[in-house]
N, C-alpha and C positions, 0 to 999 in steps of 0.2 A: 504494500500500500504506500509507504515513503517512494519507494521506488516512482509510482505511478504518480502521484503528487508532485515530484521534483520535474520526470521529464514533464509535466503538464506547464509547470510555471517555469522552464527553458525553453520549450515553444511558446509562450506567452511574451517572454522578453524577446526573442529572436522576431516576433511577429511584428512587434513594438516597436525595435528597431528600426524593422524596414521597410513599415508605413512614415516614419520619421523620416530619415533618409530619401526616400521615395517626394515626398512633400517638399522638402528643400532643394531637390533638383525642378520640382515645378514651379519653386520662385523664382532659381535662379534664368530658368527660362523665362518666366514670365519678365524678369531684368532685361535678361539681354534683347527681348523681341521689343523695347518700348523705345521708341523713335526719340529722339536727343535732336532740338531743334539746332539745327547750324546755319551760321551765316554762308552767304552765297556772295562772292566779288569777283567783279569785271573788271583787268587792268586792261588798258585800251593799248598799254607799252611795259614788256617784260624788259626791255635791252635800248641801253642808250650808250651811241656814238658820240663823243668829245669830237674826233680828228683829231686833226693835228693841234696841239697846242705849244705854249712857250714854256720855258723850264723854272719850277717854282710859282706857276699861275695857282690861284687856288679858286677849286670848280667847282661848282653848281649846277644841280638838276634834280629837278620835281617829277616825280611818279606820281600820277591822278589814280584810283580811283573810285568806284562804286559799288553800294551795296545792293546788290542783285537780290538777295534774298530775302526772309520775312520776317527775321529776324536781327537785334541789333546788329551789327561787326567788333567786337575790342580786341584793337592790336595790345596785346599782351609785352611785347619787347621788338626791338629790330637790333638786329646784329652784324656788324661790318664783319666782313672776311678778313679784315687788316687795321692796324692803329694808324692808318693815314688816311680814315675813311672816318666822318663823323656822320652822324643823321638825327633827323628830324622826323617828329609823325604826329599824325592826328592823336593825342591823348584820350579825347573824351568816344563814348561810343559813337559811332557812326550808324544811324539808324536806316531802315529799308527806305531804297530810293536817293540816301543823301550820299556825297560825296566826301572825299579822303587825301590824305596825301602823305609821302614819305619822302624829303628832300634827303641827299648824298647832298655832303659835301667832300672832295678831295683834292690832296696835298698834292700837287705835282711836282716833287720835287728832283723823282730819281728817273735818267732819260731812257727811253724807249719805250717800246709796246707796253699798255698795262689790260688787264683784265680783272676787275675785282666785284665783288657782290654786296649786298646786302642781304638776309632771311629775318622774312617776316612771320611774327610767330603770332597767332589771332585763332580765335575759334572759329572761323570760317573751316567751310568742308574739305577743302584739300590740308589743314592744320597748318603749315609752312609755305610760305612762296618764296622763293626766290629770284630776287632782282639784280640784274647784270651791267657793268656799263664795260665801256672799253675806251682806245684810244692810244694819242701816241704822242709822247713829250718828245720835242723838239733839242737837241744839245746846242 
């Protein structure tokens, strides 16, 4: 009779267990299927040419632009590829429909070909963009 008592309440907890278990993997589904609204933006220009410039010029240029989608935009950070690259950006949110910007500024100081980035880090859908300029210091 212990006998039959014991296995009765080890199938009772093993039951118990794994309607438990069982139920947590249908929250964590029900997590992962719930839609997370994300910003939607339209750069009109991923890549900007200087040319040719003079040596030690220091440059300037504005990336526009828009939030495409239904939700606000918050650029969270933008980060130069190099310490001869400073930037500017819309701080406050950018809501659906309104417009944006992200100014480069750069050091021209060392001559020939340059290629450098900015990555912009925002809740928009792609999470990261990256923005390119190029160009060629003059000696």
């Amino acid at each position: 009779m212990k006998n039959f008592v014991l296995v009765v309440a080890m199938i009772c907890c093993v039951c118990t267990c794994c309607l438990a278990q069982g139920n947590a993997v249908v929250k964590v589904a029900n997590l992962e299927s719930a839609p997370t609204a994300l910003a939607e933006v339209n750069w009109p220009s991923e890549l900007f040419n200087f040319g040719t410039v003079e040596q030690g010029e220091k440059l300037t240029h504005t990336f526009y632009f828009e939030n495409t989608g239904s939700v606000a935009l918050k650029i969270d950070k933008v980060k130069p590829s190099c310490g001869c690259t400073a930037t500017d950006y819309s701080k406050e949110a950018i809501l659906p429909g309104e417009k944006g910007q992200v100014t480069i500024s750069y050091d021209a100081k060392k001559a020939g070909v340059f290629t450098k980035s900015v990555t912009i880090f925002s809740n928009a859908l792609e999470g990261q963009k990256l923005l390119r300029f190029t160009g060629e210091v003059a000696e």
